[in-house]
C-alpha positions in Angstrom: 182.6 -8.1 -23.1 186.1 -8.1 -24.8 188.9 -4.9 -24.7 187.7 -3.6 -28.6 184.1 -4.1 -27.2 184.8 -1.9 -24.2 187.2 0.8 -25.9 184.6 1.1 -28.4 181.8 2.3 -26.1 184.3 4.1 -24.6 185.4 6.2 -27.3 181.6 6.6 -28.6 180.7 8.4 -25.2 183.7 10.4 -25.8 183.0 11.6 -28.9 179.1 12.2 -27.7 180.1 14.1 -24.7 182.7 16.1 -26.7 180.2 16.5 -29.9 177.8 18.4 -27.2 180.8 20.7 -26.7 181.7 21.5 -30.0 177.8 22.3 -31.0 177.7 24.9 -27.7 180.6 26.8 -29.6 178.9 26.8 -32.3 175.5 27.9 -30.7 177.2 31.0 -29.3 178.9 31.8 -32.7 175.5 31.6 -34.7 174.1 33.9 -31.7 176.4 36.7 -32.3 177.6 36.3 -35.6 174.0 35.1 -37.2 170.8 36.1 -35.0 168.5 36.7 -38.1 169.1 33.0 -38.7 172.4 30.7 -40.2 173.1 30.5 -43.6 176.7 29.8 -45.3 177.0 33.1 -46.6 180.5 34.7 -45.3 180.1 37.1 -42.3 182.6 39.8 -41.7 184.1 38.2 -38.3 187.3 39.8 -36.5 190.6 38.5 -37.8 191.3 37.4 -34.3 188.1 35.7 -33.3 188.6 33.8 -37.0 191.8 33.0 -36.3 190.8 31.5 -32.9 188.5 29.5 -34.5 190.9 27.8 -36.6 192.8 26.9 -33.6 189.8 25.1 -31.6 189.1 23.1 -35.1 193.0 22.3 -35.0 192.9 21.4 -31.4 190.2 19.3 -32.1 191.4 16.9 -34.4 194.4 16.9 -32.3 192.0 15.8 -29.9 190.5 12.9 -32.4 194.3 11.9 -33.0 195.4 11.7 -29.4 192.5 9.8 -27.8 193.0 7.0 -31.5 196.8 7.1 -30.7 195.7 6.1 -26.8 192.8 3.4 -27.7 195.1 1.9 -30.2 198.1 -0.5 -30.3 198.6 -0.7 -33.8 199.0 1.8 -36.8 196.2 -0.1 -38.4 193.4 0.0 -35.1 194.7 3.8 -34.1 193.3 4.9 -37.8 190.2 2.6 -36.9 190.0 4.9 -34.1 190.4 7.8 -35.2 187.9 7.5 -38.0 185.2 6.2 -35.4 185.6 8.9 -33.0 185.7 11.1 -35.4 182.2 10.3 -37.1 180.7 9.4 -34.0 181.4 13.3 -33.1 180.0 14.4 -36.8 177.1 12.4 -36.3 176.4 13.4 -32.4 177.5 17.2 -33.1 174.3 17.7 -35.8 172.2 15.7 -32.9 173.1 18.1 -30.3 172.7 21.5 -32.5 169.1 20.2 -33.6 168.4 19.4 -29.7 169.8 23.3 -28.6 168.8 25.0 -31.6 166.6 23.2 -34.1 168.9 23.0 -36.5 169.2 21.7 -39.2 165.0 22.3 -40.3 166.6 19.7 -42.8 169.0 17.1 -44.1 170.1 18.5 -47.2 170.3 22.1 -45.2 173.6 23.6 -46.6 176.4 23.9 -43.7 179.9 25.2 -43.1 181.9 22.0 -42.5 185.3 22.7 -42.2 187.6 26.4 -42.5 190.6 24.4 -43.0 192.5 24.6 -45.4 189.5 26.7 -47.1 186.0 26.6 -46.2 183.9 23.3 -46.7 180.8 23.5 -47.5 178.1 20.8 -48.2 174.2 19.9 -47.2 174.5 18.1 -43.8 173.2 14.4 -45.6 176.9 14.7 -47.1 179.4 14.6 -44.1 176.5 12.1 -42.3 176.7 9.7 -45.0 180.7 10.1 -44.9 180.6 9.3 -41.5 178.2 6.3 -41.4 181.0 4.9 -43.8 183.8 6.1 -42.0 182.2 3.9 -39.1 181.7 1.0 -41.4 185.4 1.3 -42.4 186.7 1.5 -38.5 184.5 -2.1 -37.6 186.0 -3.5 -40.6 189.6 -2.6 -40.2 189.2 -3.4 -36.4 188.1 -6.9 -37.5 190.6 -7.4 -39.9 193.5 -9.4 -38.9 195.1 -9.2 -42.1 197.4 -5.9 -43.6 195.5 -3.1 -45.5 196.5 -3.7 -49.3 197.3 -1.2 -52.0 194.9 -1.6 -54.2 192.5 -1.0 -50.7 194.9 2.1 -49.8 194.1 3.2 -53.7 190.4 3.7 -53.9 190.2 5.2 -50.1 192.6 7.4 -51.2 190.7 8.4 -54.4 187.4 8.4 -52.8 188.4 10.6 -50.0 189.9 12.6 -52.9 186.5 13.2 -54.6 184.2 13.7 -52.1 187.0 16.5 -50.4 186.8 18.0 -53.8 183.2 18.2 -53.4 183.3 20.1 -50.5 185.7 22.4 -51.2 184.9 23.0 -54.9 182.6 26.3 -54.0 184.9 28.5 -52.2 188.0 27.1 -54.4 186.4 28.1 -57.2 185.2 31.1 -56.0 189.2 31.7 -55.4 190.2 30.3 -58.7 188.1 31.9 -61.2 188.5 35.6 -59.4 192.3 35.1 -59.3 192.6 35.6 -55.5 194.2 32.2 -54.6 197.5 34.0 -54.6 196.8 36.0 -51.8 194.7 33.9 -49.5 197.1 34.2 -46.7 195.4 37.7 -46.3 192.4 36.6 -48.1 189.9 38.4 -45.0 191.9 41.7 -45.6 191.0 41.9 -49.7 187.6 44.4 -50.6 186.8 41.5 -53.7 187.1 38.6 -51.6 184.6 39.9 -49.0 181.7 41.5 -51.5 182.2 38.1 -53.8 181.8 35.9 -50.6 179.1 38.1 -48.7 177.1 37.4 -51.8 177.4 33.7 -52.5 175.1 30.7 -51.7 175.9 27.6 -52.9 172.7 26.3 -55.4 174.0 22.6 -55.8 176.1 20.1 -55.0 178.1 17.8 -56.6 175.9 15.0 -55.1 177.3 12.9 -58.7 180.6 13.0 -57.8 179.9 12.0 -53.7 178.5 9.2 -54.8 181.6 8.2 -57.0 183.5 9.2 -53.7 181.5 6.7 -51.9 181.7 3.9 -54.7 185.4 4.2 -54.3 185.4 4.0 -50.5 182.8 1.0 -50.4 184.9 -0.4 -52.7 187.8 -0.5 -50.5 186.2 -1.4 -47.5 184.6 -4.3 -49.2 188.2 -5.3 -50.2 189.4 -5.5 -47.1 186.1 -7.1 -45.7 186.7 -9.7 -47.8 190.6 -10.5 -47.0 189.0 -10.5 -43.3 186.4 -13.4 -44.5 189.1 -15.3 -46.6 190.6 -15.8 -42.9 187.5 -17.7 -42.1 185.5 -17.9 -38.7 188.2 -18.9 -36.5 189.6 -15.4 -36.8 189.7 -13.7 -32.8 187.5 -10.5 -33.4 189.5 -9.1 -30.3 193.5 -10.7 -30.6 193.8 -10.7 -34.2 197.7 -9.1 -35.1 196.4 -5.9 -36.6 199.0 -4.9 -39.1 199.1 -1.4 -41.1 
């Protein structure tokens, strides 16, 4: 078993182990703030245990950084490693809250994603499909001995782009077309925000435009893939000079 091999399956019972944390926080947040049942509606939450909240999703990609920046040597493998821990986590997180709580009673249940920089929200086949990619993209870069090109940069860049859109399209426009972008640094304290949120549920999702998001990002991984094959099979799976 090579050094990738073993950081690999190192990092993936790390991300498990921390996945099983994350979904606990969340079981006890649905308990007190949702115990007629979760649904992506906005709940009137104290400023301060909202605010908390940001931090612990802050400190958790902090988390995701520091344990890439430690598994990695390179610019180019510590981004590999990042983007597998992280959808390892997403992945393992969705496994844990259906083994505590049953949750979700289905894929394409709508979820709160992310609250940063706005919430994210999107059925729970969208972020599992980003992350099965995201995985696909961290073997191949971590493969790779050759330097991620532009024209691979340009459509993981613009697929990330779209499919980020996607996600945060509901609750921007909800912003947008009421005119309260403006003031979202106090966004919780304003009446309009509150009654316009309390009452809206996403009906559909952009699932067009994801899958142009994921054309892009295929795209680009099968770019780089195929710089790895031009390398031929000589290539050291485990001492090839990763370069950014």
């Amino acid at each position: 078993m090579n050094t990738t091999t073993k950081t690999i399956g190192a990092i993936g019972i790390f991300a498990i182990a921390m996945a099983a944390l994350e979904s606990a926080v969340v079981v006890y947040l649905r308990a007190l703030y949702y115990p007629d049942g979760f649904s992506v509606a906005f709940k009137l939450i104290d400023p301060n245990i909202l605010s908390v909240e940001i931090i612990r999703e802050m400190a958790t990609l902090i988390m995701l950084v520091s344990i890439a920046f430690l598994a990695g040597k390179t610019t180019k493998q510590r981004i590999a490693y990042f983007l597998l821990t992280f959808a390892v986590w997403d992945i393992s997180y969705y496994c844990w809250l259906k083994v505590f709580i049953d949750w979700p009673s289905s894929i394409l249940e709508w979820d709160v994603l992310f609250l940063i920089p706005i919430a994210w929200l999107g059925p729970v086949l969208a972020p599992i499909i980003c992350s099965l990619t995201m995985i696909l993209l961290s073997l191949v870069l971590l493969a790779n001995g050759k330097r991620v090109l532009p024209i691979v940069w340009s459509f993981l860049l613009c697929g990330s782009a779209v499919i980020l859109f996607t996600f945060m399209e509901d609750y921007g426009g909800l912003l947008v077309r009421n005119g309260l972008l403006s003031g979202y640094s106090s966004i919780l304290q304003n009446k309009d925000f509150i009654r316009l949120a309390t009452d809206y549920m996403p009906t559909a999702y952009s699932w067009g435009l994801f899958l142009l998001g994921e054309a892009f990002l295929l795209g680009g991984i099968y770019f780089q893939y195929q710089g790895f094959a031009g390398l031929g099979k000589s290539t050291d799976y485990s001492n090839a000079q990763n370069t950014i």
